[in-house]
N, C-alpha and C positions, 0 to 999 in steps of 0.2 A: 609273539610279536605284539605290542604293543600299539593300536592303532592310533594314525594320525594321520591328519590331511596331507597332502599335496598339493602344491600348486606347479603346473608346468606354464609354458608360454600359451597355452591358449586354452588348459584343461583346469577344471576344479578335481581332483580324487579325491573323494568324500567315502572315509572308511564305513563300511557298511556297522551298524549296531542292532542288535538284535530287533531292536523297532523297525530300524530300516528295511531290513531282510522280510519282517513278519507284515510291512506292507507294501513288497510289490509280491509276497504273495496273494494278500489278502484286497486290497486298497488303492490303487495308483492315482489314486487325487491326492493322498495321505502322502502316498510315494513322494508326489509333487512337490506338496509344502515341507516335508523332510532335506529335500532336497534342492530346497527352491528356485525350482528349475522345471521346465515342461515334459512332461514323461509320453513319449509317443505314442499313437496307436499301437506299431510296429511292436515295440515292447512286450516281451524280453527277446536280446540278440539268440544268433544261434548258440547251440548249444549250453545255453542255459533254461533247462527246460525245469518243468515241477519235481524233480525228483534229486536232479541237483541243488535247485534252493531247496528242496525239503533237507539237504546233507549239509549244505551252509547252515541254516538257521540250528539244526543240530547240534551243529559242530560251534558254532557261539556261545548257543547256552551251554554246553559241558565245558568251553573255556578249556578240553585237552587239549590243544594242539596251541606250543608256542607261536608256532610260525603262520597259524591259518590267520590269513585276514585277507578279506575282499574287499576292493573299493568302486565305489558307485564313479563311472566317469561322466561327468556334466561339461558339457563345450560351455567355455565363459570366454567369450570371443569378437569383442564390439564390433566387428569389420564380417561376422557371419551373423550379426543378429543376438538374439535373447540367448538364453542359458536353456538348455536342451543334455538328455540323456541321453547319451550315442552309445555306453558299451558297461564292459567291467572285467574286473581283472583281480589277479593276486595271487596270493601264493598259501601253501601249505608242507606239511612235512615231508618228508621223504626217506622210503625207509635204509638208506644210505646216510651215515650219520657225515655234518657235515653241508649235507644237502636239502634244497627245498627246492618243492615242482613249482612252477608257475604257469597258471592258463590266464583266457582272455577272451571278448566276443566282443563282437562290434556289430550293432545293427548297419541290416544291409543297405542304407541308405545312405550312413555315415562310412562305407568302408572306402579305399583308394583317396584319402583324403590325410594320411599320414596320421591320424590320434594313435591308431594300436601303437607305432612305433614310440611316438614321443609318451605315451603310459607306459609302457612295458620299458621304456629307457629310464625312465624314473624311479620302478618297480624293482629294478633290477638294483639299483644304486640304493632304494633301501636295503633290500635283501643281503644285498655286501656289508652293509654297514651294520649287520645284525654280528654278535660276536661267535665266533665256529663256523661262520657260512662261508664255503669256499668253493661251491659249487651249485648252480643252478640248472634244474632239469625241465625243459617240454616236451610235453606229445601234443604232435597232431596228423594229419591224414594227410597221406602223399599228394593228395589232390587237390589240399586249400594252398594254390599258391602264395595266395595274399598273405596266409598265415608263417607260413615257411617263409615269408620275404620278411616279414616284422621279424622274425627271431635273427636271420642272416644280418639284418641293418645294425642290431644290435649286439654280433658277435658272438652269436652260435651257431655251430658245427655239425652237420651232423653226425650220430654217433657210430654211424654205418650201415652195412646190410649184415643180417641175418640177425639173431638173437638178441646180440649186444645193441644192435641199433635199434631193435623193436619197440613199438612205446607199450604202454602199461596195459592198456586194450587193444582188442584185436583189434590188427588194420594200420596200427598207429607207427611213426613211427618217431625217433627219439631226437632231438638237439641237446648240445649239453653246452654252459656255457662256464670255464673257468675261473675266477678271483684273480685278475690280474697281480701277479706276486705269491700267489699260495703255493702251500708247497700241498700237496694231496696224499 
């Protein structure tokens, strides 16, 4: 996938670049001016931890994966203030051809404030608009409501109980969201 901004009603999605990536490992002032935008103490949200961006920044520089792209979400929101890091998101392959997984995190301070939904509503409608994609997959833990509520708002299902609904890790488990029109 070919990375490129977005713009939602009140988000910048700024595609992550291999610079980008190697400074919020490395740098978050750098992060800052890359992005420019304020990068929180708080930073990085959950589930993105050092071992995941060690797999992004990987997965950039080999440039395998058409569909891997993450974008940095910055609130550009005059009526909340400066431009600020709240989260990130995006998608990657899946090895169900046809399909790409989609994750997401929101720091906890920014969550219940509707960005996951309106990213991931965006994320989704490029993801469609990639050609052969007729199916989008998440995992997450039965426990992150918030999280299971952004995928439901945006029209996924879950995929069930037991195997078929499992997500990729233990624990997880699956939403799937269809291509309105595809045939599968």
């Amino acid at each position: 996938m070919n990375p490129f901004h977005i713009r939602t009603d009140r988000l910048d999605l700024i595609p992550a670049t291999l610079e980008i990536l190697e400074a919020d490992r490395d740098d978050h002032q750098k992060l800052a001016r890359l992005l420019s935008a304020a990068v929180p103490g708080s930073w990085p949200p959950p589930l993105l931890d050092e071992e995941t961006l060690g797999e992004f920044i990987r997965m950039t520089a080999e440039n395998a994966d058409p569909f891997f792209i993450t974008w940095y979400w910055v609130r550009d929101d005059s009526a909340e203030g400066s431009r600020v890091l709240v989260g990130s998101g995006g998608t990657a392959s899946a090895p169900v051809p046809g399909t790409v997984l989609i994750g997401y995190s929101v720091l906890e301070e920014f969550q219940r404030r509707g960005y996951a939904t309106e990213a991931v509503r965006h994320i989704v409608a490029a993801a469609f608009a990639l050609p052969g994609i007729r199916r989008i997959v998440a995992t997450t833990y039965p426990d992150l409501v918030g999280s299971i509520r952004v995928l439901e708002k945006n029209g996924f299902t879950c995929a069930g109980e037991g195997p078929a609904g499992a997500g990729f890790e233990e624990g997880t488990v699956a939403y799937v969201l269809e291509k309105p029109g595809a045939s599968l």
